[in-house]
C-alpha positions as CSV (number, residue, x, y, z in Angstrom):
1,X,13.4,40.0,30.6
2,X,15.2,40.7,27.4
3,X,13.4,37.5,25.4
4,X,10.1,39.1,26.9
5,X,10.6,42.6,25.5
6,X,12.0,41.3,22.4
7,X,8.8,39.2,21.7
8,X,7.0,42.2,22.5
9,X,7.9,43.7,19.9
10,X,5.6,42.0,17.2
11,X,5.9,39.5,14.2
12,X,9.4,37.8,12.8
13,X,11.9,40.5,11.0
14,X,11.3,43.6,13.1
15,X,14.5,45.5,13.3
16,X,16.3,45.9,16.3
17,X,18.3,49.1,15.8
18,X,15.9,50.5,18.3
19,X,15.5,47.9,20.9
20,X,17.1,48.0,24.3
21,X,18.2,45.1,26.1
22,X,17.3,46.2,29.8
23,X,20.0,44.8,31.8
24,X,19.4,42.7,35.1
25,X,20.3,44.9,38.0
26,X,24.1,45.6,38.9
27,X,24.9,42.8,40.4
28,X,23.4,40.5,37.6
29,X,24.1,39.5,34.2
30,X,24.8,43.0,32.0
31,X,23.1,41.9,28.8
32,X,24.7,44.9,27.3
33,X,28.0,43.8,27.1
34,X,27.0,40.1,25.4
35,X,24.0,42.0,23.0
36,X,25.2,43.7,19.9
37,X,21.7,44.6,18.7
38,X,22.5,47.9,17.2
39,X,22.2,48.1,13.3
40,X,21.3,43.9,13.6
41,X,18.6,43.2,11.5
42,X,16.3,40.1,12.9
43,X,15.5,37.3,11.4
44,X,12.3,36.2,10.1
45,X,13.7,32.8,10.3
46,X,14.1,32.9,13.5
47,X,12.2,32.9,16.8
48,X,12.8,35.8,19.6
49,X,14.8,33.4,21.4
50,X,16.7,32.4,18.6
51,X,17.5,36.4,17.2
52,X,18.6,36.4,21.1
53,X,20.9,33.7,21.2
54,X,22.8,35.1,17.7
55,X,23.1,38.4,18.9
56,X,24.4,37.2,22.6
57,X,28.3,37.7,21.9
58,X,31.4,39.3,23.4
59,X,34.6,40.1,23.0
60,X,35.6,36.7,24.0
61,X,34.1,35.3,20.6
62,X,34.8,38.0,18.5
63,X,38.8,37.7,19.0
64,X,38.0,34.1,18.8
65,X,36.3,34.6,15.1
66,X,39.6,36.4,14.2
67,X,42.1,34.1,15.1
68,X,40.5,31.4,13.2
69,X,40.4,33.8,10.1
70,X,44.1,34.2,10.4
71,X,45.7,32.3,12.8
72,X,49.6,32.7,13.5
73,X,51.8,29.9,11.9
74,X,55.4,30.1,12.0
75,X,55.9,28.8,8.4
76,X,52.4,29.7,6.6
77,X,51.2,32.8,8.4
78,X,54.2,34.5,10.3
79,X,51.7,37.6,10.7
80,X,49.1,35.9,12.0
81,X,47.1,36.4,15.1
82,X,49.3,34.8,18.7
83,X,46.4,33.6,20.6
84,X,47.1,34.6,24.5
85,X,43.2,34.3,24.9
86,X,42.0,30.7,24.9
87,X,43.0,28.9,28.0
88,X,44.5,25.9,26.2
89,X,47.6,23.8,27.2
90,X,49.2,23.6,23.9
91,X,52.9,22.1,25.5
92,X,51.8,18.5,25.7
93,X,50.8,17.8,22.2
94,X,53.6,15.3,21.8
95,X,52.7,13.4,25.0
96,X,49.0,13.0,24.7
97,X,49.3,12.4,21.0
98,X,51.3,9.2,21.9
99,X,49.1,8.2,24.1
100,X,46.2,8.3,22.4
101,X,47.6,6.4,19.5
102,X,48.7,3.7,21.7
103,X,47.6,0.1,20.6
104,X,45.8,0.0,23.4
105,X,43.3,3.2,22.7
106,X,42.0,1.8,19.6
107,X,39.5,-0.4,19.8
108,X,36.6,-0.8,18.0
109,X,34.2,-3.4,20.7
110,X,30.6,-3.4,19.4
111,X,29.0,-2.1,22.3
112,X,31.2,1.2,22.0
113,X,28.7,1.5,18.4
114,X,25.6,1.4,20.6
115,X,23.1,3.4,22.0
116,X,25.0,3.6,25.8
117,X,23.7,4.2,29.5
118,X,23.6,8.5,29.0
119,X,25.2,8.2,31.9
120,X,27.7,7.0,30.6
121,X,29.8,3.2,30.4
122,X,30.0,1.9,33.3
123,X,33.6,1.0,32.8
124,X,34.0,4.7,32.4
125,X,31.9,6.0,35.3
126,X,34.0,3.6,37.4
127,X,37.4,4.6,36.3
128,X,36.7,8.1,37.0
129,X,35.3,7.6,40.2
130,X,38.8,5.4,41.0
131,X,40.5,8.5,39.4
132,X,38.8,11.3,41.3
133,X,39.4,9.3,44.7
134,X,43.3,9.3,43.9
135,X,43.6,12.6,42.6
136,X,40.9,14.0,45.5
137,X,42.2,12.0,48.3
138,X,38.7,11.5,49.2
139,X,38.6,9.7,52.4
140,X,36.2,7.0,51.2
141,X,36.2,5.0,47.7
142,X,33.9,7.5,45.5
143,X,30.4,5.9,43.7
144,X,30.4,4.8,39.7
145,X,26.3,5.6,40.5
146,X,27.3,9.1,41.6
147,X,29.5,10.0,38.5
148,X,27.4,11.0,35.4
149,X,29.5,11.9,31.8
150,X,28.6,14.5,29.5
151,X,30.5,16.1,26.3
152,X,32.2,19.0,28.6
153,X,31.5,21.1,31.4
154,X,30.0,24.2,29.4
155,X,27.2,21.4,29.6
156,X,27.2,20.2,32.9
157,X,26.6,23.9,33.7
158,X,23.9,24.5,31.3
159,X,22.2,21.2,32.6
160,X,22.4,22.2,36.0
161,X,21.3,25.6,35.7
162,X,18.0,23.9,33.9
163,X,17.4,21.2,36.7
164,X,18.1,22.7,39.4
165,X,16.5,26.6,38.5
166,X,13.5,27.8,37.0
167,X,13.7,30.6,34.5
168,X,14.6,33.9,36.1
169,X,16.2,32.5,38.8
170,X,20.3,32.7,39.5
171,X,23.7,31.3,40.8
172,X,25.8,33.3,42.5
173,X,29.2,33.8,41.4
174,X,32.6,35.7,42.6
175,X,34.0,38.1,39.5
176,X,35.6,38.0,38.0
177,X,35.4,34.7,36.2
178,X,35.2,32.9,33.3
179,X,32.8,33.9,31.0
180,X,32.0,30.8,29.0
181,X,29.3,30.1,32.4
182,X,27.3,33.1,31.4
183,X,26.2,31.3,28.0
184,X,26.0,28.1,29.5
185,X,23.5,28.8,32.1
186,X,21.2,31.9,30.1
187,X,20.9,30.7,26.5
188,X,19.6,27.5,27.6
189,X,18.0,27.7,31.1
190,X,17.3,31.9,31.1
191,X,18.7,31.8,34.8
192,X,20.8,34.8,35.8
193,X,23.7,35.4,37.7
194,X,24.6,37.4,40.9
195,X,27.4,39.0,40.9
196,X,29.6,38.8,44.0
197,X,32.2,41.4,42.9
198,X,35.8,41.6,44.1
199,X,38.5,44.0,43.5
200,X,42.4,44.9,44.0
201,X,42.0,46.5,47.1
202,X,42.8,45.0,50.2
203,X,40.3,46.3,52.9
204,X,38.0,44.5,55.8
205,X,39.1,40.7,56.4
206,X,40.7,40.3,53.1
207,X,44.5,39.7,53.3
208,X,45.1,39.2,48.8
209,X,43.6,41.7,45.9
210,X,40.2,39.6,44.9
211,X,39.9,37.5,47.7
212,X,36.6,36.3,48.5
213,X,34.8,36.1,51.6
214,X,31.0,35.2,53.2
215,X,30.8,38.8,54.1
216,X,31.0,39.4,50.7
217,X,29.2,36.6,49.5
218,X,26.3,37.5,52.3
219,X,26.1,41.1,51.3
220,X,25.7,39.9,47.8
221,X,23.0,37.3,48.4
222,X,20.7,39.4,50.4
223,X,21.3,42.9,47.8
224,X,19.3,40.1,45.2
225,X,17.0,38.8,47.5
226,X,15.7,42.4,48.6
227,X,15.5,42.8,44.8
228,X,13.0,39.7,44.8
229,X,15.9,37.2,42.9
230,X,15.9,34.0,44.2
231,X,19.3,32.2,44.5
232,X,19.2,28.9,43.8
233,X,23.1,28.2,44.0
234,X,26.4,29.0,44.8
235,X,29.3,28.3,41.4
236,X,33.1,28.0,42.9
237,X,35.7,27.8,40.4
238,X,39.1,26.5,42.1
239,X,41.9,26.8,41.0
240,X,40.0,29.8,40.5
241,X,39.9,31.2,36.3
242,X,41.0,34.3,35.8
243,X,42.4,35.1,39.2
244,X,44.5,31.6,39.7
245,X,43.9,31.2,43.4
246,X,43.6,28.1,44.7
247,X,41.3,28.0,47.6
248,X,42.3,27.0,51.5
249,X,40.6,24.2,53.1
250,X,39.5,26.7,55.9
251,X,37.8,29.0,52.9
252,X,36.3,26.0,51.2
253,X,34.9,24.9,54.5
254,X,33.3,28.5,55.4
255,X,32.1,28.7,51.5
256,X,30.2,25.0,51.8
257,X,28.7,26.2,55.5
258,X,27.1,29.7,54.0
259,X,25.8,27.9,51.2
260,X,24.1,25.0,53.3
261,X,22.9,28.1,56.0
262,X,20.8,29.3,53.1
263,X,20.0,26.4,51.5
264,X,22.3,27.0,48.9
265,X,23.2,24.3,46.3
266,X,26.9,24.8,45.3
267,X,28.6,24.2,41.9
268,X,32.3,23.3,42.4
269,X,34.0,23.7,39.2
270,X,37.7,21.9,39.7
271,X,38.6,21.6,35.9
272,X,42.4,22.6,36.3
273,X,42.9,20.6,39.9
274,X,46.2,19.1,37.9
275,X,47.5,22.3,36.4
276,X,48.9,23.5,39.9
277,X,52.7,23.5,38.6
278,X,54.3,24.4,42.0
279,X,55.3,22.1,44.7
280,X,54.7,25.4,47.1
281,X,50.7,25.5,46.3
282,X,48.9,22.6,47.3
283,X,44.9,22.0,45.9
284,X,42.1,20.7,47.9
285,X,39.1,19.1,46.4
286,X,36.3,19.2,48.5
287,X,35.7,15.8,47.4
288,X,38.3,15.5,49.8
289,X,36.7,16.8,52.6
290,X,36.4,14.5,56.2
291,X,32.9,15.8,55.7
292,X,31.0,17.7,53.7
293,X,28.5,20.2,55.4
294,X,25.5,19.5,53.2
295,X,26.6,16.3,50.9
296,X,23.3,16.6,48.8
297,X,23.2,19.7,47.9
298,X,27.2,19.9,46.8
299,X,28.4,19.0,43.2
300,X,31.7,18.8,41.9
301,X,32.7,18.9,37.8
302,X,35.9,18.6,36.5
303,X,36.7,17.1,33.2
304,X,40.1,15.9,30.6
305,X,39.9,19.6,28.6
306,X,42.5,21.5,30.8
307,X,44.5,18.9,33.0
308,X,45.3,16.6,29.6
309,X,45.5,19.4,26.9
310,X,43.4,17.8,24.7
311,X,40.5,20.1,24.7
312,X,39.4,19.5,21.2
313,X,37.8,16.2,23.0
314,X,34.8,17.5,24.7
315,X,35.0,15.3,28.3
316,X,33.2,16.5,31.3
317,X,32.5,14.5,34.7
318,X,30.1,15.9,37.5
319,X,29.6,13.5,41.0
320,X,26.5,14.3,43.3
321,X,25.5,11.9,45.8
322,X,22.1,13.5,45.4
323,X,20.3,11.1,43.1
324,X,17.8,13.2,41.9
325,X,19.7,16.2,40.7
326,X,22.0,12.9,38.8
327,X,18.6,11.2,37.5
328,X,17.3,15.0,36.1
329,X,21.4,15.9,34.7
330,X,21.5,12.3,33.1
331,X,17.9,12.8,30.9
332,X,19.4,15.9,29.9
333,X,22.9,13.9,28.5
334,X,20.5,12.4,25.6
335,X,21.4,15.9,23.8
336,X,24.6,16.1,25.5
337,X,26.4,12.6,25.2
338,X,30.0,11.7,24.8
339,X,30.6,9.0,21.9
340,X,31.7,5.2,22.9
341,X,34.9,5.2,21.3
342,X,35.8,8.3,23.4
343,X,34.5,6.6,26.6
344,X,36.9,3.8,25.9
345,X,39.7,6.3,25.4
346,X,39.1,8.4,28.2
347,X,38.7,5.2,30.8
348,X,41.9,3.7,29.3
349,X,43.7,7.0,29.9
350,X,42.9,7.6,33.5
351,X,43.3,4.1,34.0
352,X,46.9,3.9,33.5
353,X,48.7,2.4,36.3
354,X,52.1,0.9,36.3
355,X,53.1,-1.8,38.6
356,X,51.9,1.0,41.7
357,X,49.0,1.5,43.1
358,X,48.5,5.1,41.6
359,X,48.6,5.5,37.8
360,X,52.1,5.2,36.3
361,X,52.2,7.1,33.3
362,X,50.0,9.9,34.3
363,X,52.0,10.8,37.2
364,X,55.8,9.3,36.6
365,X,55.1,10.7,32.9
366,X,52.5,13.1,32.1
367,X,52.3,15.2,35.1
368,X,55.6,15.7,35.7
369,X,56.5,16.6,32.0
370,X,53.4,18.9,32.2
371,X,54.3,20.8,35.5
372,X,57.6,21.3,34.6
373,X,56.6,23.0,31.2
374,X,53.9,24.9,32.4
375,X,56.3,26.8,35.3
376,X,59.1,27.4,32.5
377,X,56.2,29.1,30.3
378,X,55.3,30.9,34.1
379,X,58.4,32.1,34.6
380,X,59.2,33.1,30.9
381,X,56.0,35.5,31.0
382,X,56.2,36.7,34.3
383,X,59.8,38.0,34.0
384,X,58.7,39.5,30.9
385,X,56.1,41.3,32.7
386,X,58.6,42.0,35.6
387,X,60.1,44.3,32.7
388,X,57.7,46.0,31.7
389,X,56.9,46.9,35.3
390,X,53.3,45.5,35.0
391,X,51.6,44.7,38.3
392,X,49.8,40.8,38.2
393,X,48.7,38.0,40.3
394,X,51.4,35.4,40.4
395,X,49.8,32.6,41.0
396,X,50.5,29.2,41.1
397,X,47.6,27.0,38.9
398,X,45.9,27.1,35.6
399,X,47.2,28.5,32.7
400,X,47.1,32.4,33.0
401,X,48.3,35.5,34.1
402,X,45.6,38.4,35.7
403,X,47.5,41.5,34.8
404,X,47.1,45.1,35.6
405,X,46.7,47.5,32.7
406,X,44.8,50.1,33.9
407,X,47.8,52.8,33.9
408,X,47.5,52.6,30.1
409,X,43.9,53.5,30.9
410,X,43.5,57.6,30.7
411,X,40.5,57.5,32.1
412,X,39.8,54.4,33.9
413,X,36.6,53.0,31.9
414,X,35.3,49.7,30.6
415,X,35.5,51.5,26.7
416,X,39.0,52.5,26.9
417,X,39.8,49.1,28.0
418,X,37.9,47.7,25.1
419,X,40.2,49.9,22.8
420,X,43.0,48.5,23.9
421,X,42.2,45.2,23.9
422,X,41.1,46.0,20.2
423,X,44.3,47.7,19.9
424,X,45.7,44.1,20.5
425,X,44.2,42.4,18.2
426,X,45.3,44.8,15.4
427,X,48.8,44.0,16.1
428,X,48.0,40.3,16.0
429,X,47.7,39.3,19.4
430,X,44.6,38.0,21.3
431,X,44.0,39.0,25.0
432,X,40.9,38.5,27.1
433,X,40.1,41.9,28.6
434,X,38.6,42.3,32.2
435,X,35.0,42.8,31.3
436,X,34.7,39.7,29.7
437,X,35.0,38.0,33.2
438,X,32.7,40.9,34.3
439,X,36.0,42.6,36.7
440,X,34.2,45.3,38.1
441,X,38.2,47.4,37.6
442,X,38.5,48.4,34.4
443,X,42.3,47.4,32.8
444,X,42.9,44.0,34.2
445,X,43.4,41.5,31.4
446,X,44.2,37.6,31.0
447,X,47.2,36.1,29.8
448,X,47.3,32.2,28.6
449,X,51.1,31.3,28.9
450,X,50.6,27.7,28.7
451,X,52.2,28.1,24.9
452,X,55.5,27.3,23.2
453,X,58.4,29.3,23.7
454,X,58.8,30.8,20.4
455,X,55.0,32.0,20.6
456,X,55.3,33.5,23.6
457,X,58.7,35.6,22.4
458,X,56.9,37.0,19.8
459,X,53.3,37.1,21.3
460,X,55.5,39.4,24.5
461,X,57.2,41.2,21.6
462,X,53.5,42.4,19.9
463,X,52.1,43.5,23.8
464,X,55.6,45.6,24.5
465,X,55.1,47.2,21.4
466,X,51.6,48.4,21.7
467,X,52.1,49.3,24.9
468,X,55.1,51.3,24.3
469,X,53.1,53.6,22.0
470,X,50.3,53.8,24.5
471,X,53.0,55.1,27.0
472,X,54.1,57.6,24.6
473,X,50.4,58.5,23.2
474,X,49.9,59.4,27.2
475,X,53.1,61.4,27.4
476,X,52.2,63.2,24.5
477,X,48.3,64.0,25.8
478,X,49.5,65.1,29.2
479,X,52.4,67.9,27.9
480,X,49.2,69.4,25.8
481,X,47.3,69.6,29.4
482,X,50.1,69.6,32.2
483,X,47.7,70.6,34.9
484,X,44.8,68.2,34.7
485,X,45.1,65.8,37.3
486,X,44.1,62.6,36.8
487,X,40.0,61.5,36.6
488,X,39.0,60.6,40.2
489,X,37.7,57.4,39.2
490,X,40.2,55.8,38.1
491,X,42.4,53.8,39.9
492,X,45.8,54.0,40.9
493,X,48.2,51.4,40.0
494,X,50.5,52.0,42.5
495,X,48.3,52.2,45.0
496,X,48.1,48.4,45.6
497,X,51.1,46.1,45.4
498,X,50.1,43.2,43.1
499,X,53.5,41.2,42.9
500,X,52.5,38.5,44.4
501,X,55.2,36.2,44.6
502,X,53.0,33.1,46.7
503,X,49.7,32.5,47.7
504,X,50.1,32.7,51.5
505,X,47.9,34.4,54.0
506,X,48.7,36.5,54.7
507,X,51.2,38.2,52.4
508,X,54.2,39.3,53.9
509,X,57.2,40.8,52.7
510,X,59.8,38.8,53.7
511,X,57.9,36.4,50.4
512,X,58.6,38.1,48.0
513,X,61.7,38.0,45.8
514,X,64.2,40.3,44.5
515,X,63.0,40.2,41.1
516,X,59.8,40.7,42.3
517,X,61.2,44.3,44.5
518,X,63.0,44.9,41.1
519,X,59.6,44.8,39.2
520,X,57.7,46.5,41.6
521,X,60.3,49.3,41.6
522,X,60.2,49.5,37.4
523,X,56.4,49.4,37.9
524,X,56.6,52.4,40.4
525,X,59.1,54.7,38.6
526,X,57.1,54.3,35.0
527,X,53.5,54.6,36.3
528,X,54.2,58.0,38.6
529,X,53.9,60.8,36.7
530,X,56.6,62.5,39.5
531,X,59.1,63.4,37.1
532,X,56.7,65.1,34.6
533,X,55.5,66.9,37.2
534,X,58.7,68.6,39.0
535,X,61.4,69.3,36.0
536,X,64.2,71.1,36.0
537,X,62.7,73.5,34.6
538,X,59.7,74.0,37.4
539,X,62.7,73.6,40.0
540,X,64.8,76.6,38.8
């Protein structure tokens, strides 16, 4: 719709000051909030599609631009930007980057120069399909002719998106959620997403804040189709990015039945499957599943990026037993391929076993180093938040932290969230606010903790700080107008308990901890505006 109107507008270097982006309908893709079009002058060098794709940003890649302009180093740029934004695991650089330099990893074997199978080796599609049966505890030995190897899962989506929709058709996905799928499945194949959107409140059959469920999923699906949408898949991320919820087999189960009721293809994204750090949270993969309810229409992805902290290589995996949608993905890994000397790296890392069945170093070494690091980092940020009395998710996978801001929030909107997330990045630290994972609450934002400890100190120091003078700013605003009430749209922080201290269903209290009453009671006494409101002064 937006490349259509664009084009419509006549020949190369028209300006676009006064073009509006129509966005999809509500529960779609909000073209608004990628397109900057105002005072952007269009190419004559370009096509409509290419002005489009240069103009289709965020916040996500504007704080991304800046902390590449002037990153934070401890020696060489002490005032630099803390990046809290990128979901990277930056605590095992000293354990892959042995590793990789082992004797072992560098070889240089002739056919590693060559044109391979786009595929991918062979040696490498069977490794990973070895690897994924470990890791999956699929019940049977998983196909080499069922794994196909591409430079990352940004492209596995934007290959599926093209092979399995035409143009103007959608996935349906649960926000909030990781942005990066947006421009993987739009620039490339134009297909839109539907939005299935959650929210803090616990109400219906829900028993956590964001929980998804196939009412919700129904609802969604049959609000598009009544709009004339068609739906062409269902995208699962799990563990899921921002929220950190790992999904029960029982959900995964009902999830994979509603999709194959509707003929639903579904898109399971499992990239951080390793990065659950607690022994109390156990992952399922539905590759390990007694049995899958429609085996060729399900499709699972995961890749090295997140699980190995090495996401400067650009690794991604998908396995399909449907051998059409892997014969239409593989033409597309021509433009998309991984290079052999990578291949050979990769297959000799997930190849590493000891004198065991099960790989030595990666789970005697790696993992064990890695989950140990990553719940330190956990616990360092958390108690920090504890402090500050911020309600958050407090999960048990990935690498981030959902956290409530919206009592900093006056009035509850998308632009004063915006500001603060701005406000942020002037006091050198990067955030990723709600809407870039399209959270239909204004105020929730992500926290990467995965990061070293001195980093974190400082990056915690930065967010106390601006938020102190927000607190004060607020103060200040409501002694000049003591008897407006707050706007009715905007949502109450207290009003739902977010410390969640496990994921259990459901939540009781006897789970949570005393440091997780003791925040909740900070939380309570600095977000109620009680004491404003009855002083001594009003008393006598």
């Amino acid at each position: 719709q937006a490349l259509s109107e664009m084009e419509g507008m006549g020949g190369r270097g028209s300006n676009l000051q006064d073009m509006r982006v129509q966005p999809f309908a509500k529960r779609r893709i909000d073209m608004d909030s990628f397109c900057k079009p105002s005072g952007f002058q269009r190419s004559p060098y370009l096509s409509a599609r290419g002005n489009f794709a240069s103009i289709f940003q965020g916040s996500t890649e504007e704080g991304y631009k800046a902390y590449h302009a002037d990153k934070y180093d401890e020696d060489k740029n002490p005032n630099g930007i803390i990046n809290f934004g990128t979901s990277e695991n930056k605590l095992c650089f000293d354990l892959m980057s042995k590793r990789l330099t082992q004797a072992d990893m560098n070889v240089m074997d002739p056919s590693l120069l060559q044109y391979p199978d786009w595929r991918g080796h062979l040696f490498l599609r069977e490794e990973v399909a070895q690897f994924l049966t470990y890791y999956c505890k699929a019940p049977a030995p998983l196909k080499a002719e069922n794994v196909i190897v591409l430079n990352g899962c940004g492209s596995l989506f934007s290959a599926l998106a093209t092979v399995l929709c035409d143009p103007g058709e959608a996935f349906l996905i649960a926000t909030p959620f990781y942005g990066g799928i947006t421009q993987g499945v739009f620039l490339y194949g134009n297909v839109k997403l539907v939005y299935v959107h959650l929210d803090s409140k616990i109400t219906g059959t829900s028993t956590r804040p964001f929980q998804l469920t196939v009412e919700k999923l129904e609802k969604a699906l049959q609000d598009a189709r009544a709009e004339g949408v068609t739906v062409r898949a269902l995208i699962l991320l799990n563990p899921q990015n921002p929220l950190g919820d790992i999904y029960s087999l029982s959900e995964l189960r009902d999830y994979l039945e509603f999709a194959k009721r509707h003929e639903l293809h579904v898109i399971v994204d499992e990239i951080y499957m390793l990065s659950v750090f607690d022994e109390s949270a156990t992952f399922h993969s539905v590759l390990g599943m007694d049995r899958l309810p429609d085996p060729q229409r399900t499709h699972v992805m995961w890749g090295i990026t997140k699980d190995f902290a090495v996401s400067g290589i650009r690794f991604g995996t998908l396995y399909t037993e449907n051998q059409d949608v892997a014969n239409a993905v593989a033409s597309l890994c021509y433009f998309h391929g991984v290079c052999g000397p990578v291949q050979h790296k990769v297959a000799q890392l997930l190849r590493d076993r000891g004198e065991s069945v099960a790989p030595y170093w990666i789970n005697q070494v790696y993992l064990r180093a890695n989950h140990a690091r990553l719940k330190a980092a956990h616990t360092y940020v958390t108690d920090e938040l504890k402090t500050l009395g911020l309600p958050f998710l407090n999960r048990n996978a990935g690498f981030f932290v959902w956290i409530d801001f919206r009592k900093y929030l006056k009035t509850g909107t998308f632009e004063e969230e915006l500001l603060l997330w701005k406000r942020f990045l002037d006091n050198k630290v990067l955030l990723s606010c709600g809407k870039a994972f399209e959270c239909s609450e204004p105020g929730w934002f992500r926290i990467i903790f995965a990061d070293k400890t001195h980093r974190l100190q400082l990056g915690m120091q930065r967010i106390r700080k601006v938020l102190e003078e927000r607190e004060q700013e607020i103060l200040a605003e409501e002694k000049e107008q003591p008897c407006q009430s707050d706007q009715d749209g905007k949502a109450d922080s207290t009003d739902e308990v977010i410390f969640v201290s496990r994921h259990q269903d459901p939540i009781c209290a006897s789970s949570s901890s005393l440091g997780d009453l003791i925040g909740l009671l900070q939380q309570q006494m600095r977000s109620s505006d009680w004491l404003q409101k009855n002083t001594a002064e009003q008393f006598a």
